[in-house]
TINUVEX-549597 format. One line per 8 residues: number of its first residue (from 0); their letters; for each residue x, y, z of N, C-alpha, C, CB. Coordinates in nm, 3 decimals. Glycine has a CB too. Example, Ala and Ser with C-alpha at 12.3 -4.5 7.8 and 13.67 -1.06 7.14 Angstrom:
2
0 = AS = 1.319 -0.569 0.780 1.230 -0.450 0.780 1.320 -0.330 0.780 1.131 -0.447 0.905 ~ 1.285 -0.225 0.708 1.367 -0.106 0.714 1.290 0.003 0.787 1.408 -0.060 0.572
! end
This chain:
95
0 = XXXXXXXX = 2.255 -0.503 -2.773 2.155 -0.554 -2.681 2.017 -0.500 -2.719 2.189 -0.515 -2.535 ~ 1.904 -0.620 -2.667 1.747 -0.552 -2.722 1.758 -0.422 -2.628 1.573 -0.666 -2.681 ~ 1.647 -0.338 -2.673 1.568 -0.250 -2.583 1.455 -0.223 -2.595 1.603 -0.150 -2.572 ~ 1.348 -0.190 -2.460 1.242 -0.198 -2.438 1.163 -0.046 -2.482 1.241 -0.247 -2.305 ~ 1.115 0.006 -2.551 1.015 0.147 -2.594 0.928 0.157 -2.478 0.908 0.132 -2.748 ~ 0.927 0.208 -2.369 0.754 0.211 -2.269 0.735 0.334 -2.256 0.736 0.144 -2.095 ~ 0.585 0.317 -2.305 0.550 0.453 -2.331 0.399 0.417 -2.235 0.542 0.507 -2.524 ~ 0.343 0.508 -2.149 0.221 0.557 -2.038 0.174 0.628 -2.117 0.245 0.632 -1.894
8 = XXXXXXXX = 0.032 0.588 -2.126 -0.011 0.712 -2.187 -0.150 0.701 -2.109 -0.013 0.719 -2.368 ~ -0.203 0.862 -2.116 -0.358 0.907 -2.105 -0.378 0.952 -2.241 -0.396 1.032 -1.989 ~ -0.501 0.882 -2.290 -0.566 1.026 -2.422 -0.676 1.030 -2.389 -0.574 1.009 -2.605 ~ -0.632 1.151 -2.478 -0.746 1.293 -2.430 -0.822 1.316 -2.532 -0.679 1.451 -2.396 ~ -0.797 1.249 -2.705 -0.904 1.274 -2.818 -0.892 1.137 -2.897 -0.869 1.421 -2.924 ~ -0.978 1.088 -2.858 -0.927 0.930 -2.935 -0.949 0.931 -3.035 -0.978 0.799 -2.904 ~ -0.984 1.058 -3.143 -1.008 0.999 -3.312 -0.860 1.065 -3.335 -1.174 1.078 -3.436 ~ -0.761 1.177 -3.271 -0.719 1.208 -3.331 -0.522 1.113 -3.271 -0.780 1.360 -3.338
16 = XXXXXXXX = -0.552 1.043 -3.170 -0.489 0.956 -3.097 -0.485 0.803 -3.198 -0.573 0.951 -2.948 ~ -0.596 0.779 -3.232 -0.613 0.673 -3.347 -0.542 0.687 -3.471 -0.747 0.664 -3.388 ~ -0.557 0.819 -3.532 -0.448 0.840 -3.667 -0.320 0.828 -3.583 -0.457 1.013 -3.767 ~ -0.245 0.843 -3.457 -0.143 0.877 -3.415 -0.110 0.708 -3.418 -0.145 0.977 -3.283 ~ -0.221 0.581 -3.365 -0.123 0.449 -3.408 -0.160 0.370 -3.494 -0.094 0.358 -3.313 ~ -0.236 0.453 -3.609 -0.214 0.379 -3.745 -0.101 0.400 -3.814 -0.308 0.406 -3.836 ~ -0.052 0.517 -3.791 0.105 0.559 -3.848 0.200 0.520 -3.801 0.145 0.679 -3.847 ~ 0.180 0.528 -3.614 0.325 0.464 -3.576 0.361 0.342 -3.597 0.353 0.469 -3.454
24 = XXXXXXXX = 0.271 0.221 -3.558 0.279 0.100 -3.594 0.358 0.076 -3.698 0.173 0.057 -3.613 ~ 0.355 0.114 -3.812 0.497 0.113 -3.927 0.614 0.127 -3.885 0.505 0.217 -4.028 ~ 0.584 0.224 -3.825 0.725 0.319 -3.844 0.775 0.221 -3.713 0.717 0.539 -3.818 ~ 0.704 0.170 -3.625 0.785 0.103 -3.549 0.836 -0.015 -3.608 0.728 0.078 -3.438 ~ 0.759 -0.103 -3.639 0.795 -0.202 -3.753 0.912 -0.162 -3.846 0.673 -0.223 -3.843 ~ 0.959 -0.057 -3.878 1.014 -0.043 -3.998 1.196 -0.021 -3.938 0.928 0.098 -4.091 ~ 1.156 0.023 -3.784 1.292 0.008 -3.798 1.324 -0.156 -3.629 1.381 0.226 -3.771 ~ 1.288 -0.234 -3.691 1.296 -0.359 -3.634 1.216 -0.377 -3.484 1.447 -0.387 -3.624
32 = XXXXXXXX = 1.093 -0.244 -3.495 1.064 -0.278 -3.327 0.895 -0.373 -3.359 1.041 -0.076 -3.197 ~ 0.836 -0.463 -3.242 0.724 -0.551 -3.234 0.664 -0.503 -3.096 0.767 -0.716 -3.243 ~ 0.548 -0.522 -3.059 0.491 -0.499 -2.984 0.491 -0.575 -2.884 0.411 -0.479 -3.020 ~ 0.487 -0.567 -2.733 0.478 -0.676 -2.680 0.397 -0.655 -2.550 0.606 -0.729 -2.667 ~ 0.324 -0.538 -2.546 0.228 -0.528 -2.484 0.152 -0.435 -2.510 0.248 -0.530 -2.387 ~ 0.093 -0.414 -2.549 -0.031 -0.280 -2.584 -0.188 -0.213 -2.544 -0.062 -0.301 -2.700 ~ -0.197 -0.175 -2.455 -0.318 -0.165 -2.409 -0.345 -0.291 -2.300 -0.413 -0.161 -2.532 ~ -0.284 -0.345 -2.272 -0.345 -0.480 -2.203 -0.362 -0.457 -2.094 -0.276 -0.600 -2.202
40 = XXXXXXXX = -0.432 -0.530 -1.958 -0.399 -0.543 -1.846 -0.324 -0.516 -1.779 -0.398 -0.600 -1.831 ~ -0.320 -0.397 -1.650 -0.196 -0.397 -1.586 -0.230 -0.361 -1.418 -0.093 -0.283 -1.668 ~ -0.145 -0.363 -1.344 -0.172 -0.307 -1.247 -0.072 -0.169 -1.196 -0.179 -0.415 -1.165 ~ -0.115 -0.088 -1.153 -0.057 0.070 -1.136 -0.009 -0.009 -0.941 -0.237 0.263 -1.160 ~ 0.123 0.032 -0.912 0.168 -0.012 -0.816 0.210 0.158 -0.727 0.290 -0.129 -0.865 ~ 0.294 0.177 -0.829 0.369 0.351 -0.774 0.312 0.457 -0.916 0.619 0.348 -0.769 ~ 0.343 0.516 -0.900 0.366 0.630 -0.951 0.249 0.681 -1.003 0.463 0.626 -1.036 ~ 0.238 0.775 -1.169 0.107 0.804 -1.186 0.074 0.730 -1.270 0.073 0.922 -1.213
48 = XXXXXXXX = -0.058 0.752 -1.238 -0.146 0.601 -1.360 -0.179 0.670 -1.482 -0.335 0.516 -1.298 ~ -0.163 0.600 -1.585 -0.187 0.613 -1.733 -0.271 0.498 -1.769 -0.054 0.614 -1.821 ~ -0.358 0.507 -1.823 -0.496 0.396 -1.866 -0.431 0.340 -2.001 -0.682 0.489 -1.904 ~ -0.332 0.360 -2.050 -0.298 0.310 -2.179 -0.132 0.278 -2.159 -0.338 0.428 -2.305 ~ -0.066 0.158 -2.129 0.051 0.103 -2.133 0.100 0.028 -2.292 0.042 0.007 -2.015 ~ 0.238 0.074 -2.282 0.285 0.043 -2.442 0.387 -0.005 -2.434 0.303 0.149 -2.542 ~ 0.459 -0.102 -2.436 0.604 -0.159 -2.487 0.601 -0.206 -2.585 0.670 -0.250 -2.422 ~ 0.737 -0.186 -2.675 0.780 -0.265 -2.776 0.923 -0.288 -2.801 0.730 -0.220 -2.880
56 = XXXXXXXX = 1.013 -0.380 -2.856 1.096 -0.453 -2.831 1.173 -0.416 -2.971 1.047 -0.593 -2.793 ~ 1.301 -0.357 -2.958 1.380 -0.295 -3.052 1.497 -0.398 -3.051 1.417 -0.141 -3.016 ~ 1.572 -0.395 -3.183 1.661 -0.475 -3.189 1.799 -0.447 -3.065 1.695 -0.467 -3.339 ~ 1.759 -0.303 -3.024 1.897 -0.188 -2.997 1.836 -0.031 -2.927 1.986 -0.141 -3.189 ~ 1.912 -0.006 -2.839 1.852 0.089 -2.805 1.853 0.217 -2.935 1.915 0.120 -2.670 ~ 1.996 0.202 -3.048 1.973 0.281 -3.125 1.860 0.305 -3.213 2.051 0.275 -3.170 ~ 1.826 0.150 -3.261 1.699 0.167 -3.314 1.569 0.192 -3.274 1.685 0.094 -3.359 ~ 1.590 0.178 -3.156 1.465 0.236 -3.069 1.468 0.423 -3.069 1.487 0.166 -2.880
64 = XXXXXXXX = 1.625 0.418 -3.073 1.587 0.637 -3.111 1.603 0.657 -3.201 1.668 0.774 -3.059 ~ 1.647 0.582 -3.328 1.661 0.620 -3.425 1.527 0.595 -3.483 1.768 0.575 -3.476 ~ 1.365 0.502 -3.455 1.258 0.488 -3.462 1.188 0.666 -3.426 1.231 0.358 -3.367 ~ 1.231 0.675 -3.291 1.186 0.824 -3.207 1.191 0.914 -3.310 1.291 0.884 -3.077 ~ 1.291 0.935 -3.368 1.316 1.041 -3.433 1.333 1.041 -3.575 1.409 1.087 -3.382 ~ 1.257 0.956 -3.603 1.246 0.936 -3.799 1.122 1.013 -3.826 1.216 0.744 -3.876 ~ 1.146 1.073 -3.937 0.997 1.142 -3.995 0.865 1.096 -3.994 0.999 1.161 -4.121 ~ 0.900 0.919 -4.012 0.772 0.862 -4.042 0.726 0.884 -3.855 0.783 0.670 -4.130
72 = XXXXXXXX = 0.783 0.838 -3.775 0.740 0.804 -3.634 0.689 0.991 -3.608 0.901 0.718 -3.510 ~ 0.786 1.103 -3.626 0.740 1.186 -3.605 0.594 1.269 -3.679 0.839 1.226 -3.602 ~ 0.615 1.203 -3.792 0.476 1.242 -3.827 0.333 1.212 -3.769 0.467 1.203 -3.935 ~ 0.359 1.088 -3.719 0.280 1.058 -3.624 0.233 1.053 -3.506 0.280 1.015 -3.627 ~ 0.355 1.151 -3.424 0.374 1.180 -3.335 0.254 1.318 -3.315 0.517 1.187 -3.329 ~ 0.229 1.389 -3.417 0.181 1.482 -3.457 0.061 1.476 -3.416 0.197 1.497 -3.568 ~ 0.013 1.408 -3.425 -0.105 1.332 -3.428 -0.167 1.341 -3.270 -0.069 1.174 -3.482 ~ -0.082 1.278 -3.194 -0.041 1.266 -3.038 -0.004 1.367 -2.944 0.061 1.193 -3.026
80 = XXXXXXXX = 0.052 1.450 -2.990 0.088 1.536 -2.895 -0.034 1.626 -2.817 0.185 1.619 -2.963 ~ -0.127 1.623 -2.935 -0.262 1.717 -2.886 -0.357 1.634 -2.830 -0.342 1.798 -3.005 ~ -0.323 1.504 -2.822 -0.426 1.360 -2.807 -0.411 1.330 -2.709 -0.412 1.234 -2.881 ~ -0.268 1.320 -2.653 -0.259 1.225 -2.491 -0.136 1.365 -2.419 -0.150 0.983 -2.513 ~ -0.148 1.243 -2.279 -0.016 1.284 -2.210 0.052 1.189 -2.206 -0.017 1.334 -2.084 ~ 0.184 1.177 -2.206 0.293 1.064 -2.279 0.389 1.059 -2.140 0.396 1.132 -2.457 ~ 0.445 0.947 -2.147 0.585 0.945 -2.090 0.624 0.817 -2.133 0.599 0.967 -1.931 ~ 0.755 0.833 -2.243 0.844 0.710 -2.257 0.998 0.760 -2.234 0.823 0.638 -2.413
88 = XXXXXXX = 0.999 0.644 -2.237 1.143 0.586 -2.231 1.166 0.486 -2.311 1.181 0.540 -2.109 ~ 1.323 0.477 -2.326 1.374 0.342 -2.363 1.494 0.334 -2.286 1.402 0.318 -2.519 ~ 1.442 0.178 -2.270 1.535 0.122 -2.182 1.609 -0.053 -2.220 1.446 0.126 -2.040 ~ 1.803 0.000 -2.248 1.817 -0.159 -2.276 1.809 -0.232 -2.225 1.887 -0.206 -2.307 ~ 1.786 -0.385 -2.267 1.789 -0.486 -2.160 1.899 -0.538 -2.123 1.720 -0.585 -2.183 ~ 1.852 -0.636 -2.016 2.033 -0.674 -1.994 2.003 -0.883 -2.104 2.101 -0.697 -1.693 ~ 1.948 -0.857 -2.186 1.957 -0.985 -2.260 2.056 -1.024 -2.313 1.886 -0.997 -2.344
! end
């Protein structure tokens, strides 16, 4: 089954947040995930608000952690950790 990557984010240094999704973008690509919302429009209903919303669409929830935890994604992660405050998940669909 697909699964969904959503990741909330706040950043906090946008030059060093910027190297963080010139790198990931591959690495998501590379192991079958596409974007399907990024930065766009949203409305905050519950919980806490993050100014930067992210989904992307994995073949599998494995490849969605097996994306998480590849060198290339973590290298870029690197990037991020000092840049934003994060919260993802993945979640399968019922497609």
């Amino acid at each position: 089954m697909p699964a969904l990557w959503i990741a909330h984010v706040t950043v906090t240094d946008e030059e060093a947040y910027g190297r963080y999704a010139k790198l990931a973008g591959p690495a998501i690509e590379a192991h079958g995930g596409h974007f399907i919302a990024r930065g766009a429009r949203y409305v905050q209903l519950e919980g806490n608000d993050r100014a930067r919303n992210v989904v992307a669409k994995f073949p599998s929830l494995e490849a969605a952690e097996e994306c998480y935890r590849s060198d290339a994604y973590q290298e870029a992660l690197d990037h991020a950790r000092n840049a934003s405050e994060r919260d993802l998940v993945i979640v399968e669909t019922s497609e």
